[in-house]
N, C-alpha and C positions, 0 to 999 in steps of 0.2 A: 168089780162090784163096788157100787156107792158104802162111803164108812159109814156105817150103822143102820143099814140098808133091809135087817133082818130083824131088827127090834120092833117093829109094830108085829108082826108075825109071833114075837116073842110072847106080846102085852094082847092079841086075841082073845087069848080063852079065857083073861081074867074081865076084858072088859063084858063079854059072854056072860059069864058069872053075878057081872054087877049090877046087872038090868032090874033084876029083882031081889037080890040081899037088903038088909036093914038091920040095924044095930048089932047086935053083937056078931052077926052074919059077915056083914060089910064091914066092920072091926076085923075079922078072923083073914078077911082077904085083902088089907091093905097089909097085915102081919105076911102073908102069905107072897106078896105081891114085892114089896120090898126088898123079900130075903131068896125071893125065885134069881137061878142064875141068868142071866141075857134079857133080862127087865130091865131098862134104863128111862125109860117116856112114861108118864103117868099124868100128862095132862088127862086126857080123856077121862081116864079113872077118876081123876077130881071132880069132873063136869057133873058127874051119876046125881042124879036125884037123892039115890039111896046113902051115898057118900055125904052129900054135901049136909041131909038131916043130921049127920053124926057132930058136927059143927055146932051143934042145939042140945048135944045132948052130952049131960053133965058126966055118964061113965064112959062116953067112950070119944069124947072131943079132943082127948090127947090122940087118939089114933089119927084122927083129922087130922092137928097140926103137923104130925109126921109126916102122914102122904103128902103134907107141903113141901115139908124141909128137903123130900124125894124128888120132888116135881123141880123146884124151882130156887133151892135154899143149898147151905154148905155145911159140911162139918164144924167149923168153926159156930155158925151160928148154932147148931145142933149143943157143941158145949156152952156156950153163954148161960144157960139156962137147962140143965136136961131135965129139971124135975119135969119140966112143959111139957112131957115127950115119954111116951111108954122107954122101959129101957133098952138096947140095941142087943140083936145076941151079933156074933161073929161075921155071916154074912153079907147084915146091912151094916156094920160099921164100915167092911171092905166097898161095899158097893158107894158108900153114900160119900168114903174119901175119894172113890176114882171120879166119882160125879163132881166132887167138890176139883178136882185137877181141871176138868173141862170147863166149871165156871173161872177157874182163874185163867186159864189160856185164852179166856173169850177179854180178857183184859193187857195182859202183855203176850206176848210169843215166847220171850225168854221168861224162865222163872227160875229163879238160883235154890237151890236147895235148903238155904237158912230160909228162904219164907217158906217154901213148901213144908217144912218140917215141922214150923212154927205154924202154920195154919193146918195143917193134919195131926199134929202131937204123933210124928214120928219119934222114935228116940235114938237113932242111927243111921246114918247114910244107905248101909246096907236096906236097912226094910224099907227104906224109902225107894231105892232104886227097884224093889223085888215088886213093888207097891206097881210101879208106873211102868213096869215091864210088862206085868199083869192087864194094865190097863189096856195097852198096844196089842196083846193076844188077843183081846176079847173084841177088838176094833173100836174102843172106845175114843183112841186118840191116835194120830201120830207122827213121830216124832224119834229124835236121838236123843241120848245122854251124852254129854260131854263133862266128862267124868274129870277133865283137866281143870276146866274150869268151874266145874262143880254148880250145875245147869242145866235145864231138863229146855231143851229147842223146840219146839210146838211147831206141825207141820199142819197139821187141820184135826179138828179135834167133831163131835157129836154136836148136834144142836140139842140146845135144854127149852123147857116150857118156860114162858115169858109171865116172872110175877106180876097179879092186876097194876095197872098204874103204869107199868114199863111201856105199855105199848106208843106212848106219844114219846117218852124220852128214844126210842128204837127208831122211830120215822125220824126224828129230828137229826138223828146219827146219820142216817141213811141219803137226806137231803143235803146234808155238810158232805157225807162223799162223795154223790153223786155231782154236788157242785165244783169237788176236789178235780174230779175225775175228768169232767166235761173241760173244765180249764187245763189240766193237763193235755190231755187230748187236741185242743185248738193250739196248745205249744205246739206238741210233736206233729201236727199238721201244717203248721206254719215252717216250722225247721228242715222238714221234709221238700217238702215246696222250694224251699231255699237251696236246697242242697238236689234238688233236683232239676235247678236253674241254674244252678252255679255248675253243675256237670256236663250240661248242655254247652256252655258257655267255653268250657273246658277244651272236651270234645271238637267243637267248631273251632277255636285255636291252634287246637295241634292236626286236624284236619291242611288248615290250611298251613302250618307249619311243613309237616309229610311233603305236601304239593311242593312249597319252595324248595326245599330241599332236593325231591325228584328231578326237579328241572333247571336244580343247577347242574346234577348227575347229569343229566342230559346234554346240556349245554357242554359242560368238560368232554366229555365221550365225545362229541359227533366234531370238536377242535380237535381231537387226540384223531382220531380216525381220518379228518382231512389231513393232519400234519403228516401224519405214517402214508397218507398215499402221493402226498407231493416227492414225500424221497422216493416212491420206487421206481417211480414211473416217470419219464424225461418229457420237455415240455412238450409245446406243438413245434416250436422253433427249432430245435437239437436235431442235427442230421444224424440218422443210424447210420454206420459206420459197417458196412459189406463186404466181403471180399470176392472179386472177380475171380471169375472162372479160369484155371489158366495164370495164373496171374501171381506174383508172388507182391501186389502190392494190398492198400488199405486203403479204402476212399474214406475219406472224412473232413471234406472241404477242408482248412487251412492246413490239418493235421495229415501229410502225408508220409511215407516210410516208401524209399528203394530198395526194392532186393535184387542183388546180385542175379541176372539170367543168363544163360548161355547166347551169344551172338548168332542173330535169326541170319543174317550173309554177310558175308565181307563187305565194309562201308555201310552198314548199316548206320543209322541214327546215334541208336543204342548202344555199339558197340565203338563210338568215335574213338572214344579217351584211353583203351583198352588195348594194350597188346592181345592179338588172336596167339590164340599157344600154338607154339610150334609144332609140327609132324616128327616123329622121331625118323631118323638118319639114320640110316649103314654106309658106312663108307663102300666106295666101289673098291671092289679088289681086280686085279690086271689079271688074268691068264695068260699063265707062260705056253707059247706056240712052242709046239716040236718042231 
């Protein structure tokens, strides 16, 4: 729910009421209207026909500048002067300091507790802080206390009725910000822009950075992968080396190996250089004749 979302709902039945009161009538319900709880807007209630005659009229014109001081005005201003001003009972003193916090919020965000105090005629930290506790329940304002640094932090506070004459100082605020605003905005669009050309730029860098990289991987790999297959494998030239069937040798053109074989016949080739082994021998033995 929007802060203070519920106050014209509040300020209904009195504006109902005000269609047709006059004088001491419409005196009775600015008393009435002021000191009602969850009443905080009272422009419209100014507007009244019936209100605005009280302005003219010498017993109950103070009640008028009241409903100003409600509308649109501060505590502070309310003591300057109170004879001007019917006197406050309990209610509207409390209401018309939480009002008087949201006019000053509407001026700084921070407000230290010596000006608060000094423009509300607090006489204690404690009531001050029970003050603007109060205010945050009611949705008036809000906000924390920082109690360290002795500071009431303004996070959004109610809008108030805009006294006659403000309304051209209001637009003039309004056209300094929005000119504030519009120039900041063509910064953060320009820097945007910037920064979203410089990542571009970035990006297509290391893009191509990645790519050199890969294909130097590549280029190492497929050297590493010829060199390991030139070892395992022997060229076109390299005779493979076999062995005959039969055969106790090794063919390998220049490289050959004799193995000892048994002599295929007597006078063979093979067997020139070789003593053939001799047959074992029994001596003949003689028989003795009878």
């Amino acid at each position: 729910m929007d802060l203070g979302s519920n106050f014209a709902a509040k300020s209904e039945p009195y504006l109902l009421m005000g269609k047709n009161m006059k004088g001491a009538a419409a005196a009775k319900l600015i008393q009435d209207a002021t000191s009602a709880p969850g009443v905080f807007v009272f422009g419209e209630l100014l507007e009244m026909q019936g209100i605005q005659d009280l302005a003219k009229n010498e017993q109950y014109h103070k009640s008028y500048a009241l409903l100003q001081v409600f509308a649109y005005r501060t505590y502070h201003d309310y003591l300057q002067n109170p004879a001007q001003f019917p006197p406050l009972n309990q209610a509207q003193t409390t209401k018309l300091k939480h009002l008087s916090i949201v006019s000053m919020a509407a001026e700084k965000r921070i407000l230290p507790y010596a000006q608060l105090m000094s423009a509300l005629d607090m006489p204690t930290v404690r009531e001050l802080e029970d003050l603007i506790i109060d205010a945050i329940y009611l949705d008036i304002l809000r906000g924390k206390l920082d109690q360290k640094e002795s500071q009431l932090e303004v996070e959004y506070t109610m809008g108030r009725d805009l006294e006659p004459g403000k309304v051209e100082a209001l637009l003039g605020a309004l056209k300094d910000w929005a000119s504030t605003t519009a120039a900041v905005l063509a910064t953060l669009d320009s820097q945007i822009s910037h920064i979203s050309s410089q990542t571009a730029t970035n990006k297509l860098i290391k893009d191509e950075y990645d790519a050199h990289v890969q294909q130097l991987i590549k280029e190492q790999s497929d050297k590493k992968e010829s060199s390991s297959g030139s070892s395992h494998y022997p060229s076109s030239t390299a005779q493979i080396r076999k062995p005959f069937a039969g055969q106790g040798q090794v063919m390998g053109g220049a490289d050959r190996m004799d193995v000892d074989e048994p002599e295929m016949q007597a006078g063979g080739s093979k067997g020139k250089n070789r003593k053939a082994p001799q047959a074992d021998t029994k001596p003949m033995r003689k028989r003795n004749r009878l």
